[in-house]
C-alpha positions in Angstrom: -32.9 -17.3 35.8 -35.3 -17.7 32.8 -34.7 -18.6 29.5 -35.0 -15.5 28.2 -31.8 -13.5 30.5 -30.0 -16.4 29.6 -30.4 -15.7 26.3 -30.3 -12.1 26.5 -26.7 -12.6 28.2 -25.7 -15.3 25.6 -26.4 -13.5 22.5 -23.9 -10.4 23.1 -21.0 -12.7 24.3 -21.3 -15.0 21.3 -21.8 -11.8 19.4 -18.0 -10.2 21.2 -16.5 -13.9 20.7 -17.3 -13.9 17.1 -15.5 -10.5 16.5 -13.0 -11.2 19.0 -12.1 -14.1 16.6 -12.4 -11.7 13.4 -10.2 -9.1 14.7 -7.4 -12.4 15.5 -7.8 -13.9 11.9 -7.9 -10.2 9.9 -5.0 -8.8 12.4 -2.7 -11.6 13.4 -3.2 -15.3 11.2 -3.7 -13.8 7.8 -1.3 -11.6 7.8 1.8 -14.0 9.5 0.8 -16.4 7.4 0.8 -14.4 3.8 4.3 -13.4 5.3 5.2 -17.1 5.7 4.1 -17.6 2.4 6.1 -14.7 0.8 9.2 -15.5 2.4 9.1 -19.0 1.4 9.1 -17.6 -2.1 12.6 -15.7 -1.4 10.6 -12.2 -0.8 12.1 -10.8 3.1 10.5 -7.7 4.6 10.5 -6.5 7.4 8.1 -8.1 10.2 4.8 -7.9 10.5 3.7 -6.2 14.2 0.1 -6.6 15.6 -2.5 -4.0 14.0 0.0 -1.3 12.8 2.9 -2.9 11.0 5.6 -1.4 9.8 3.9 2.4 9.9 5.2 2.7 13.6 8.8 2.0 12.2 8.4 4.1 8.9 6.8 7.3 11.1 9.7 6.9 13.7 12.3 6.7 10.8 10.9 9.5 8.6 10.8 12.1 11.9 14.2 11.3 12.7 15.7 11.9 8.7 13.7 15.3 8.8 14.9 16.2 12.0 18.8 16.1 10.6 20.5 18.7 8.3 20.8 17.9 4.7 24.3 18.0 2.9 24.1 19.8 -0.3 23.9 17.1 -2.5 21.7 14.9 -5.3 21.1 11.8 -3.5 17.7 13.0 -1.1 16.1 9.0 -1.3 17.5 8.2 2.2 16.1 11.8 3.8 12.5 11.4 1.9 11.8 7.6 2.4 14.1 6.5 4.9 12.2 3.4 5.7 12.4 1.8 1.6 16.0 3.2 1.4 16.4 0.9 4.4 14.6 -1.9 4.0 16.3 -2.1 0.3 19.5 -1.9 2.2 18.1 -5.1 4.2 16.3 -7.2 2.4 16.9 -6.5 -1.5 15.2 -4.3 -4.3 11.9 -6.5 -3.8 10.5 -6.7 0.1 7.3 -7.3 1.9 6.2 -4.3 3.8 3.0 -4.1 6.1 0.6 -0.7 6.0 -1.2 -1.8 9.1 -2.9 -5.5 8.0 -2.4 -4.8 4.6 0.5 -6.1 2.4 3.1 -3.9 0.3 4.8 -6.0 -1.9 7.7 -3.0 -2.8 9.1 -3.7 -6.3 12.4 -1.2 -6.7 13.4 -2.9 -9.7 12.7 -0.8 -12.8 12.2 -3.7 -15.0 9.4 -5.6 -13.0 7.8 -2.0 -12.3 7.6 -1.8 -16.4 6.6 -5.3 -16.6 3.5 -4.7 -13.9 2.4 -1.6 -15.3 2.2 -2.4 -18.8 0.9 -6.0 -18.2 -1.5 -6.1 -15.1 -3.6 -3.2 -16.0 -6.9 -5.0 -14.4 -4.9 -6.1 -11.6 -4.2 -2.8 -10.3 -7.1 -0.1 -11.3 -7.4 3.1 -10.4 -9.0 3.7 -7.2 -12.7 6.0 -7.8 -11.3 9.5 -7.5 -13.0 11.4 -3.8 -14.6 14.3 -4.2 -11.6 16.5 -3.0 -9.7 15.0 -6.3 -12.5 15.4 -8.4 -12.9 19.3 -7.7 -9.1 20.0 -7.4 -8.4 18.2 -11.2 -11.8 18.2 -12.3 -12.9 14.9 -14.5 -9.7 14.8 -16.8 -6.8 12.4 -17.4 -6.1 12.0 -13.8 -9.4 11.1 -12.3 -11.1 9.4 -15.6 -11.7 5.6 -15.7 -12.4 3.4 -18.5 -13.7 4.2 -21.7 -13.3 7.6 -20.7 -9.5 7.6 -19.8 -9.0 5.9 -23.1 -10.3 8.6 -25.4 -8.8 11.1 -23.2 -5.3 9.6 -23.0 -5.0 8.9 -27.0 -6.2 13.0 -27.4 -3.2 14.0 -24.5 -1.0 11.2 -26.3 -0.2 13.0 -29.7 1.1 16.0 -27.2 3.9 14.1 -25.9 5.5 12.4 -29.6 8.8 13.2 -31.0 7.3 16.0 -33.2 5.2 17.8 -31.2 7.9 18.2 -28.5 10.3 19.5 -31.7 
């Protein structure tokens, strides 16, 4: 063989070895060990499976509330998410949940949600609105970012005081 079909044949295998190796450290060693991590912290959740996490479980569990009657009552939580009704029944108000590779931390308790909102606002931006959400709401409160937002939220602010509502 010459040097050149060897290299012809050498370049796609190192080429499918290199992704085969990405695909192993996005889908299977980050992800057990950020969950390793997390619940050496004290934060359970339920376990991370290979590629899909917990959506398989969440799907299954949602199909199978919908699927039953309701009883006339207030409490609908268990019927709309029955996969975070359970997993709060598991593994407390704050668990580790998997949307495919991605980590969910879940925080169900009302003052850490307060305490992440008002505090981490450059932690968790608004994502860039699509184009769908752009023309359904146009470029108001919902979609705006930044400066923008701002102005626009202290206009729609004096709407909602104690006197206005009166």
């Amino acid at each position: 063989m010459s040097a050149l079909t060897k290299l012809a044949i050498l370049f796609p295998c190192c080429f499918i070895l290199v992704a085969f190796v990405k695909l192993l450290y996005d889908y299977l060693w980050r992800p057990l060990r950020l969950q390793h991590m997390m619940s050496s912290q004290g934060i359970k959740g339920p376990p991370y499976t290979f590629i899909h996490g917990n959506n398989k479980e969440a799907a299954q569990m949602t199909m199978e509330a919908l699927s039953k009657p309701m009883a006339l009552r207030h409490d609908i939580f268990p019927r709309v998410q029955p996969h975070v009704y359970s997993c709060v029944n598991r593994y407390g108000r704050n668990y580790l949940a998997w949307d495919g590779n991605r980590p969910e931390l879940v925080i169900t308790e009302p003052e850490l949600v307060n305490e992440v909102l008002k505090h981490s606002v450059t932690t968790f931006p608004k994502r860039k609105p699509t184009f769908f959400l752009t023309g359904l709401f146009g470029n108001g409160l919902v979609t705006a970012l930044g400066e923008k937002w701002v102005k626009q939220r202290k206009l729609a602010n004096y709407a909602f005081h104690g006197e206005s509502l009166k």
